[in-house]
C-alpha positions as CSV (number, residue, x, y, z in Angstrom):
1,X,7.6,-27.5,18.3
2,X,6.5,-25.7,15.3
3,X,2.8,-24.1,15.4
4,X,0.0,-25.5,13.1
5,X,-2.2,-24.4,10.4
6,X,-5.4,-24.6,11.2
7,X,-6.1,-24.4,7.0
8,X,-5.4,-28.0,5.3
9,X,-2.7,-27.5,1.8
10,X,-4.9,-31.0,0.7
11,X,-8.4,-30.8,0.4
12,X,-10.6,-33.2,1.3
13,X,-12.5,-34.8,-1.6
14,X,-13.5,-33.9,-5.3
15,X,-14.1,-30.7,-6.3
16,X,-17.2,-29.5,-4.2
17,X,-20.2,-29.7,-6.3
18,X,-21.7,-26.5,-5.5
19,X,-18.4,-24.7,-6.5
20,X,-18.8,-26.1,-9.9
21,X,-23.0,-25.1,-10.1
22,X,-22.0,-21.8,-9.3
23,X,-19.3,-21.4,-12.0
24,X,-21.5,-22.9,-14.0
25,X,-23.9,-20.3,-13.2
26,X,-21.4,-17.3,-13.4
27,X,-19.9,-18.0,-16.8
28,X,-23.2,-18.2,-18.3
29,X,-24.3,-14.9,-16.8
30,X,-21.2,-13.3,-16.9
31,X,-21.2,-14.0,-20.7
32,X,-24.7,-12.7,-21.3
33,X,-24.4,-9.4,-19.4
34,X,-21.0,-8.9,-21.8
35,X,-22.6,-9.8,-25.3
36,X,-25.4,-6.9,-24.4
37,X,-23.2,-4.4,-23.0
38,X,-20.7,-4.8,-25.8
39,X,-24.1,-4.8,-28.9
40,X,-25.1,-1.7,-26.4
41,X,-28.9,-3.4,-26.3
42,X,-31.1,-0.9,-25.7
43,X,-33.2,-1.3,-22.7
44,X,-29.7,-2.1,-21.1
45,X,-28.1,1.2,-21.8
46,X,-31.9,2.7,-21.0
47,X,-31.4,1.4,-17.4
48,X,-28.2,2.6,-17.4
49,X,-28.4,6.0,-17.9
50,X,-31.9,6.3,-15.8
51,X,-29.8,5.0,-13.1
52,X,-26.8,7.0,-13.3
53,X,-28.8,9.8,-13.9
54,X,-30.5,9.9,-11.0
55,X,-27.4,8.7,-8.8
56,X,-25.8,12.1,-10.3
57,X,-28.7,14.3,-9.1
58,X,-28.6,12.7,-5.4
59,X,-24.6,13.1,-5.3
60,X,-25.0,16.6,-6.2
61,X,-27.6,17.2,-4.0
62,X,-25.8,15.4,-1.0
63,X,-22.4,16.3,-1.0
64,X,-21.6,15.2,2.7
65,X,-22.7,11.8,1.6
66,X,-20.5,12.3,-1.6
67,X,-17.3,12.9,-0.1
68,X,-17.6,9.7,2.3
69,X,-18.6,7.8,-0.9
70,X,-15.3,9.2,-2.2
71,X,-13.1,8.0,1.3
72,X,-14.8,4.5,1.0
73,X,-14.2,4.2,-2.5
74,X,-10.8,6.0,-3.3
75,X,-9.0,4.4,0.6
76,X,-11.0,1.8,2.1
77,X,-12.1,-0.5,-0.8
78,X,-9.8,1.0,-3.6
79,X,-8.3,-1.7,-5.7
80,X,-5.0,-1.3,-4.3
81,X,-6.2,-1.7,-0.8
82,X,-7.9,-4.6,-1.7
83,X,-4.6,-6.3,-3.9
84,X,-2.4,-5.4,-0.3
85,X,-4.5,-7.4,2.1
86,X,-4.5,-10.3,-0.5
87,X,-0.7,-10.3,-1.4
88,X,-0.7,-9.9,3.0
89,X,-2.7,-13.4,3.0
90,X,-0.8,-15.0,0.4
91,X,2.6,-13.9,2.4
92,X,1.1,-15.3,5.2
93,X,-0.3,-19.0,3.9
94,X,3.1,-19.5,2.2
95,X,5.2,-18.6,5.7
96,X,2.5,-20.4,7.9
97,X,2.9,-23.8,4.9
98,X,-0.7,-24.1,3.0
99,X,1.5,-23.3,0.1
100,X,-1.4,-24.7,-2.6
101,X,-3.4,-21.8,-0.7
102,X,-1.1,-19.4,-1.2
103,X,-0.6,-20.2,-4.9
104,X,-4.3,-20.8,-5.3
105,X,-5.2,-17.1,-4.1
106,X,-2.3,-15.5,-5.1
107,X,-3.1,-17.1,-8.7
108,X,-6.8,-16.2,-8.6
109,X,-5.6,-12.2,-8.0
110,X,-3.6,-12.2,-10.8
111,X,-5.9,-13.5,-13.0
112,X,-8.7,-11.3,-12.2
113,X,-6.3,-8.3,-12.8
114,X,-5.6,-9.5,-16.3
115,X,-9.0,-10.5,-17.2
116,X,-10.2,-7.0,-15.8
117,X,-7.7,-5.1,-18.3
118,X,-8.5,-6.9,-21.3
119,X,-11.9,-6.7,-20.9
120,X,-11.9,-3.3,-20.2
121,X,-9.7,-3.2,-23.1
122,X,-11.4,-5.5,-25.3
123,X,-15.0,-3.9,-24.7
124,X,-14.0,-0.3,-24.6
125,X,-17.4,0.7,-23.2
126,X,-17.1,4.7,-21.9
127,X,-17.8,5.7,-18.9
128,X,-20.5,8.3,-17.5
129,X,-19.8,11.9,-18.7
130,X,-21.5,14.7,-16.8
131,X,-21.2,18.2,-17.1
132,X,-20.2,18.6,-13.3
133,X,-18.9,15.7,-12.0
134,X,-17.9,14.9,-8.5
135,X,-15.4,12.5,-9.3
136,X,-12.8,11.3,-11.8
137,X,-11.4,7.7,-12.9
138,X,-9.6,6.9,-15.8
139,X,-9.9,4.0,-19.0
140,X,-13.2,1.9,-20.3
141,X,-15.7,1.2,-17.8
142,X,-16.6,-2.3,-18.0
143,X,-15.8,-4.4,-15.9
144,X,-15.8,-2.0,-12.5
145,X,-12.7,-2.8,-11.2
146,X,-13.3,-1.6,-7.9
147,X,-16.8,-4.4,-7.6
148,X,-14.6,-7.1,-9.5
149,X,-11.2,-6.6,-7.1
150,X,-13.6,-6.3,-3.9
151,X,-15.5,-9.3,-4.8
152,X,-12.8,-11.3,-5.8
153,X,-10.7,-10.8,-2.8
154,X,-13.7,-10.9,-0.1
155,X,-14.8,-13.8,-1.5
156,X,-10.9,-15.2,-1.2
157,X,-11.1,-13.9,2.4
158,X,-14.8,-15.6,3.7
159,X,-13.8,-19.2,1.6
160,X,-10.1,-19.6,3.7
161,X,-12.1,-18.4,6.5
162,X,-14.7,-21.4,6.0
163,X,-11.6,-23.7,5.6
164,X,-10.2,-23.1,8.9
165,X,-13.6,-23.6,10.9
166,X,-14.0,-21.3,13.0
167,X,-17.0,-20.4,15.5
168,X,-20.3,-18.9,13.6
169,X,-20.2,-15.7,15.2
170,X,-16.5,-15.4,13.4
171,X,-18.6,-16.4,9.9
172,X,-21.2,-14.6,10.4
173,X,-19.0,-11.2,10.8
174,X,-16.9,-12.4,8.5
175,X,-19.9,-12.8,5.6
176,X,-21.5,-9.4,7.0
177,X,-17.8,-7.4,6.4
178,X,-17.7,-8.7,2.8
179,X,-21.2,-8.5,1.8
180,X,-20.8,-4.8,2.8
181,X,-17.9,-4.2,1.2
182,X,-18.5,-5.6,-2.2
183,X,-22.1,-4.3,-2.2
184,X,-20.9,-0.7,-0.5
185,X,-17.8,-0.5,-3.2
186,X,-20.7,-0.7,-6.0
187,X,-23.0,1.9,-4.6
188,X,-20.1,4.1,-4.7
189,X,-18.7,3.9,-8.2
190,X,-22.1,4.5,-9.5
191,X,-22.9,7.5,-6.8
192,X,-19.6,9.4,-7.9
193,X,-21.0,8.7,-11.7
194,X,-17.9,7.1,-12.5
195,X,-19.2,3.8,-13.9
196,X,-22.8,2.1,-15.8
197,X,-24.8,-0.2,-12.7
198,X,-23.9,-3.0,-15.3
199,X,-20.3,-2.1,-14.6
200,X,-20.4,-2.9,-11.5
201,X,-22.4,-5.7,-11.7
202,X,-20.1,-7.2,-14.4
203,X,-17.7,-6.7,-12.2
204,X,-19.6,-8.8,-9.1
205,X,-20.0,-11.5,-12.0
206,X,-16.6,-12.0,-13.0
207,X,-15.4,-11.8,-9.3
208,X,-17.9,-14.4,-8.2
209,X,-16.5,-16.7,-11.1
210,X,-13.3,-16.0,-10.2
211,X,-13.6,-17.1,-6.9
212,X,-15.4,-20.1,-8.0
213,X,-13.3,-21.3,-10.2
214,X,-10.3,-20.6,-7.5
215,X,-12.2,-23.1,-5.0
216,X,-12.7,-25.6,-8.3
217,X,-9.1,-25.8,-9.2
218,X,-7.9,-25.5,-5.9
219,X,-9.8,-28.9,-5.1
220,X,-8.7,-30.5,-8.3
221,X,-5.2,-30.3,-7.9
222,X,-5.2,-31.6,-4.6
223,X,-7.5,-34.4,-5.9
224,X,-4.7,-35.0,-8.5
225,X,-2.2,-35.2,-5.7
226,X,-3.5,-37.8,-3.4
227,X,-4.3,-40.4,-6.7
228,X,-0.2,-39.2,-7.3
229,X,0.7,-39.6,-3.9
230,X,-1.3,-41.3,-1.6
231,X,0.5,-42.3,1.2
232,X,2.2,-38.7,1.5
233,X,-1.7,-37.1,1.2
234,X,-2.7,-40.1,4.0
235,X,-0.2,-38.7,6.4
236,X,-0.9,-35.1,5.7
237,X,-4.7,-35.5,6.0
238,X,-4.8,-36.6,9.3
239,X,-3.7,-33.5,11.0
240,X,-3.2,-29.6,10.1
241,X,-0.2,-28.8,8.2
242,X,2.6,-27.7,10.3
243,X,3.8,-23.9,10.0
244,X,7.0,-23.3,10.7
């Protein structure tokens, strides 16, 4: 007999209404922090540079702390690391069978890479220049990539974690691991005076709405499936889906 999924490929219900708040939410902030960056409105940039500024002076003064900021952020939550453990879950949902998982992460990634580039693109905001740097990274700063990749995929990570139920102690590590990581990957880029704060926090924004907007469409279309299907969404909502 085939295993089973513990994850569902239909989810119960509408679209969960705080999903939708926090989109909502997201958009609209998301949206404000880019129309100042992009006008460059003063007490924005002000911030900016006091911060970096000062995160320069520490990361010269520290530089055993600066080379682990460089392993964290160049290996452990570097874009690329982050992209390989989602394409590993989306590999995994779509052998396993939650295939409207698969597609729905595996979608949300691929958006967040191209809304990343044409914003960067788009807004063309230059990054931090310092006459000694301690680190390198190449085309416009905002949105970090590193905060919006780490963001998008942890937040991926902790909502299919939610959707198989598992004991709080899992959750709980689970939420801690992310929250460090997206939070860690942002005190990084701005230590190694490679991005604005607001990069990175543009880049937690768009992440967030990514994600939300993943868990908002994900429940739509399986809404739209029952009312097309209902007797093949009965049977399949009264157990996991098989895997196999």
């Amino acid at each position: 007999m085939a295993p089973h999924s513990p994850l569902h490929d239909r989810p119960p219900g509408s679209p969960p209404s705080a999903a939708r708040r926090w989109a909502a939410a997201l958009a609209g902030l998301s949206a404000v922090l880019l129309t100042l960056v992009a006008v460059g409105w003063p007490p924005l940039t002000g911030f900016d540079a006091s911060v970096a500024g000062r995160a320069h002076e520490a990361a010269l003064a520290h530089p055993a702390v600066t080379r682990t900021n460089r392993v964290l952020s160049d290996w452990a939550w570097d874009p690329w690391t982050m992209r390989a453990l989602a394409t590993a879950a989306v590999l995994w949902l779509w052998r396993r069978g939650p295939v409207r998982l698969a597609k729905t992460v595996g979608g949300a990634c691929l958006a967040a890479s191209l809304a990343q580039q044409l914003l960067k693109a788009a807004v063309g905001r230059e990054r931090p220049r310092w006459p000694d740097p301690v680190d390198t990274a190449h085309f416009a700063a905002y949105p970090s990539g590193h905060a919006m990749t780490a963001t998008v995929t942890c937040g991926l990570a902790v909502w299919l974690l939610h959707l198989s139920k598992p004991a709080r102690p899992v959750l709980v590590a689970a939420w801690t691991v992310a929250v460090v990581s997206v939070a860690g990957v942002g005190v990084t880029r701005v230590w190694l005076g490679v991005h604005w704060p607001t990069d990175v926090l543009g880049g937690w924004l768009l992440g967030g709405l990514t994600v939300a907007l993943a868990v908002v469409a994900h429940h739509r279309a399986g809404a739209a499936d029952r009312r097309g299907h209902p007797a093949e969404a009965e049977a399949r909502s009264e157990g996991p889906v098989p895997l196999g």
